[in-house]
N, C-alpha and C positions, 0 to 999 in steps of 0.2 A: 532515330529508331524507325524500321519501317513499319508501314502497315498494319502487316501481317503479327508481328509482333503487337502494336498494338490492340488488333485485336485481340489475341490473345490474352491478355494483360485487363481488357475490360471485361471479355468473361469469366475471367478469373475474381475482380473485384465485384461484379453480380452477382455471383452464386454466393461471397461471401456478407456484403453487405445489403443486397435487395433480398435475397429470398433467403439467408440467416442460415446457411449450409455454414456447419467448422471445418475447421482444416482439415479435420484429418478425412471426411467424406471429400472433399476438394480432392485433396491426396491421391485420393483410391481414385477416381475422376480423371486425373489426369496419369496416373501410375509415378508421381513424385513423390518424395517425405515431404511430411506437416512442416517440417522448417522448410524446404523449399518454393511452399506456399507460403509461407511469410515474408518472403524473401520476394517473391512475386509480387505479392499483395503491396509491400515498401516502393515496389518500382510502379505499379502501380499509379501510387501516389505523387512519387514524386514524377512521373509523368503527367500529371495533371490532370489523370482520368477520376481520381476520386476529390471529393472536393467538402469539405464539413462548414458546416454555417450552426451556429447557435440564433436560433431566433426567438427560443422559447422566453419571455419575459420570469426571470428568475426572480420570487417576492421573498424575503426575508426576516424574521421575526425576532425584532429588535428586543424586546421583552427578555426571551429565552435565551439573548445571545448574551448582554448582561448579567445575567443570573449567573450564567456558566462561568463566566469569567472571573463574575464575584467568587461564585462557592470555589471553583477550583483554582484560582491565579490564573489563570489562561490571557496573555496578552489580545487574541484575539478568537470569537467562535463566527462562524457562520451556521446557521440553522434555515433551512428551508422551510417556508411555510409551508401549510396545507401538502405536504407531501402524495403524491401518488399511490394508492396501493400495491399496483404492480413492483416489485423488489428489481427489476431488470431497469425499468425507467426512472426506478428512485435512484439508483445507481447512475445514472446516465445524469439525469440533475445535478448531486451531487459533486460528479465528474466537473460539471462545468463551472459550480463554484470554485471546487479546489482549486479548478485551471484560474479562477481569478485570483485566487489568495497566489497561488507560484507565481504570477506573470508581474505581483505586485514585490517580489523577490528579487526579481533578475538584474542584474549589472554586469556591467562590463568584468571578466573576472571572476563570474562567481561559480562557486564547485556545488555540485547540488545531486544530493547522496537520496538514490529511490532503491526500493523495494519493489515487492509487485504483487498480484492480485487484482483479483474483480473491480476495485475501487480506486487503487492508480493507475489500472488500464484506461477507465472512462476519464482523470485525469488528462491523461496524457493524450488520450485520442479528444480530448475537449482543446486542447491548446494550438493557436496558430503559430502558422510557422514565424516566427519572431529571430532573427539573426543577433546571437549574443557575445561581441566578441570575447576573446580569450575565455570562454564560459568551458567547464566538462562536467559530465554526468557520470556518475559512480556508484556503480552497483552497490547495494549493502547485503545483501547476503545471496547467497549459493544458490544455483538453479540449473543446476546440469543435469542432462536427462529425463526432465521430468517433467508433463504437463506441458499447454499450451504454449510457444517461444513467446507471443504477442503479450499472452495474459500472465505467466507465470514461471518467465526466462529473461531472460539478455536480451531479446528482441524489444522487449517493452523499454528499454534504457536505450535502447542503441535508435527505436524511434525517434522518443523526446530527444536526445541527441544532432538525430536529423532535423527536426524540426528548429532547433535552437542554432543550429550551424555548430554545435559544439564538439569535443573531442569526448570519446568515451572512453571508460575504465570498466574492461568486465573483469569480473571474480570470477575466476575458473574452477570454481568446486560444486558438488553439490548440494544443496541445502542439508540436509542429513547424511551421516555415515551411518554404516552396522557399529565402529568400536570407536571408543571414548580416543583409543590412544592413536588411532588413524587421524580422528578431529583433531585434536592437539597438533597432531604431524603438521598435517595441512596447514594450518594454520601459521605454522614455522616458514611453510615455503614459502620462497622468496616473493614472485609475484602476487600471490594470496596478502601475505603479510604489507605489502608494499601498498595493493589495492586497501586493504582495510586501512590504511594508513591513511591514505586519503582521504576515506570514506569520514576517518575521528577529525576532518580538517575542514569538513563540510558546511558552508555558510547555511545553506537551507535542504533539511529532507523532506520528501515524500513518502510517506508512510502510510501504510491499513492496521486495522484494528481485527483483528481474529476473533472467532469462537469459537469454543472447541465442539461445538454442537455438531454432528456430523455431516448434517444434511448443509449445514456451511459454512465447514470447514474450508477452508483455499490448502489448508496441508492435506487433505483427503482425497479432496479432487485432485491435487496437480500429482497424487499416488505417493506422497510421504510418509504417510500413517494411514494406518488401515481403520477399518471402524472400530474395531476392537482395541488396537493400540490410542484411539484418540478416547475411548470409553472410561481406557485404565488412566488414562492421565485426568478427564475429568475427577476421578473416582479419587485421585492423590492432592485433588482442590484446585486445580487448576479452573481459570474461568475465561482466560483470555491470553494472546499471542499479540506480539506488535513485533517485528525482524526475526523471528521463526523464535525469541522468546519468551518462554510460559511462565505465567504469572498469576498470585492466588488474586483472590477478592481485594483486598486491599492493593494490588498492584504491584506486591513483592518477586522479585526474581526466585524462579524454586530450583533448588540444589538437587535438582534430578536427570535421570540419563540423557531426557529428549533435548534439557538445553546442552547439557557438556559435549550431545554430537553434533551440535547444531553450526555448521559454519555461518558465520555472521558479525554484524560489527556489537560490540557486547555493550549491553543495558547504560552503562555510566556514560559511553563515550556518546551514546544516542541521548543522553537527557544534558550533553552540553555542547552538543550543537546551537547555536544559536535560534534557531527559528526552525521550528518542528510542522510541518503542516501531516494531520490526520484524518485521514476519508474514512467514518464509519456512518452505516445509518440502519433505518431497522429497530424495529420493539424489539427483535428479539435478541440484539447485539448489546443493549442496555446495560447488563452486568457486566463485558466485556469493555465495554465503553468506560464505562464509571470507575472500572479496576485501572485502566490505563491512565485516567485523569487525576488517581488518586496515586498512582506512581509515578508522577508528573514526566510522563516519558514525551511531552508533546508542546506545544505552544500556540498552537491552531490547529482549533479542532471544528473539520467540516461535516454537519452531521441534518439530520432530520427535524422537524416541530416536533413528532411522537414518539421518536428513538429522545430526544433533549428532554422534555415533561415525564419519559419513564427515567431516567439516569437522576433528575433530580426529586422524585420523589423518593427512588430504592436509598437516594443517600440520607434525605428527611425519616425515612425510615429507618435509615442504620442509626444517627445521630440521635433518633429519640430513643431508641432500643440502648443505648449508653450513656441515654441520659444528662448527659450535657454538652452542649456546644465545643466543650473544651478536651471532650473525649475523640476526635476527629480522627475516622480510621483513613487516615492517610499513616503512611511508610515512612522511614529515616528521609526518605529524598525529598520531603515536603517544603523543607529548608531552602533547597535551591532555587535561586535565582535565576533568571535570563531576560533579554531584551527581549 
């Protein structure tokens, strides 16, 4: 690569990671599309002009992580101590946990089914490059058109991909349709179906935990639901999203439009994956969190000291409000097992 190109390619990775410009100001910048910038920012890296180090001493709160595991089966939790306030660098922590629990996943051979969002972005951009033979990476749900590639597309699997030496599997639809019977469609067609297929054969996924709260929402930002349309799904009991599906308090799948357009790998085949890793943090993800734990859609759950102390008090509060221990508003799936 000469030069000139690499210049170009470190001013490109400056404006995005020293002075915190997004793509799409990049974009206008250089007069290319937001995916073209990511695509830059990929060569970027693998040129060797960007370079990420974890030095932050990540402390862990052995107490809270037991508990979790206790009250909800959880084979394993990670919880950050003393968490940050800042939400952008709790996120970034977070990130680097998760990147430990995946990295302790990896084998030769293994299929490993992500999502995407704020919270497996820092995942993924936490992880070294680690060469996995025969490993592939497999989209689990739809993300055409819309929103950031890095944070809330294909580009964030086709990274972890690059970094892992692996082979990728993208889902060509996107996240939402307009009509129930388009979802269905899609979901028939061959590649789509083939890819989810995959995705139900997944030794370990990477997963976020949603709220439907608007201000963060990851379906609002990346333009799948408007504020109004995430208001009216609040409004029908919805409290929380994990694979673009909505689910009440108790962590039940809800037999409503937003999931039947929703392209994705569906609820059951996600809670039998073997090894579920979930990045949620944040007080005010807490009901979203606790609904997911009690739908046992997960099996590591990466999360906060004050997001983990509010999840398990709202449940000490649900459990006294019913009065006994044996009234546990957990869902039909409480039953299942997993390694």
């Amino acid at each position: 690569m000469d030069q000139e190109r690499l210049d170009f390619l470190a001013q490109i990775a400056v404006w995005y990671y020293e002075e915190g410009l997004d793509q799409e100001t990049i974009a206008g910048r250089i007069n290319k599309s937001r995916s073209m910038v990511s695509r830059l920012l990929d060569q970027a890296r693998e040129a060797g002009l960007v370079e990420v180090k974890v030095l932050y001493p990540l402390r862990t709160d052995a107490a809270l992580e037991r508990r979790l595991c206790d009250e909800f089966g959880l084979a394993n939790a990670q919880v950050l101590a003393e968490p940050p306030d800042d939400y952008r660098l709790l996120l970034k922590r977070l990130g680097e946990l998760g990147a430990r629990c995946l990295q302790q996943a990896l084998r030769p051979g293994v299929i490993i089914g992500i999502s995407w969002g704020t919270a497996v972005h820092e995942v993924v951009s936490a992880m070294p490059s680690t060469p996995v033979p025969d490993s592939t990476v497999v989209q689990l749900i739809g993300a055409v058109g819309h929103g950031d590639p890095l944070v809330d597309g294909a580009e964030l699997g086709r990274w972890l991909a690059q970094k892992l030496h692996a082979s990728f599997r993208f889902l060509s639809a996107p996240l939402l349709v307009e009509d129930e019977a388009v979802a269905a469609a899609l979901r028939r067609e061959r590649t789509i179906e083939e890819t989810l297929a995959m995705g139900k054969r997944a030794d370990v996924a990477l997963i976020g935990i949603g709220t439907p709260q608007p201000e963060l929402s990851s379906l609002v930002r990346a333009g799948y639901l408007s504020r109004s349309e995430i208001e009216s799904l609040m409004a029908s009991g919805v409290v929380g999203d994990i694979v673009a599906h909505q689910f009440d308090e108790n962590g039940n799948w809800l037999d409503i439009p937003a999931n039947r357009r929703a392209i994705s790998l569906d609820a059951e085949s996600l809670r039998r994956i073997p090894r579920v890793i979930a990045v949620s943090g944040g007080v005010s993800k807490a009901r979203a969190i606790l609904a997911g734990l009690r739908g046992r859609y997960c099996t590591c759950l990466v999360t906060d000291a004050r997001a983990a102390q509010a999840v398990l008090e709202l449940q000490r509060q649900s459990l006294a409000a019913h009065g006994a221990t044996g009234c546990r508003p957990l869902n039909h799936a409480a039953g299942i097992t997993r390694n």
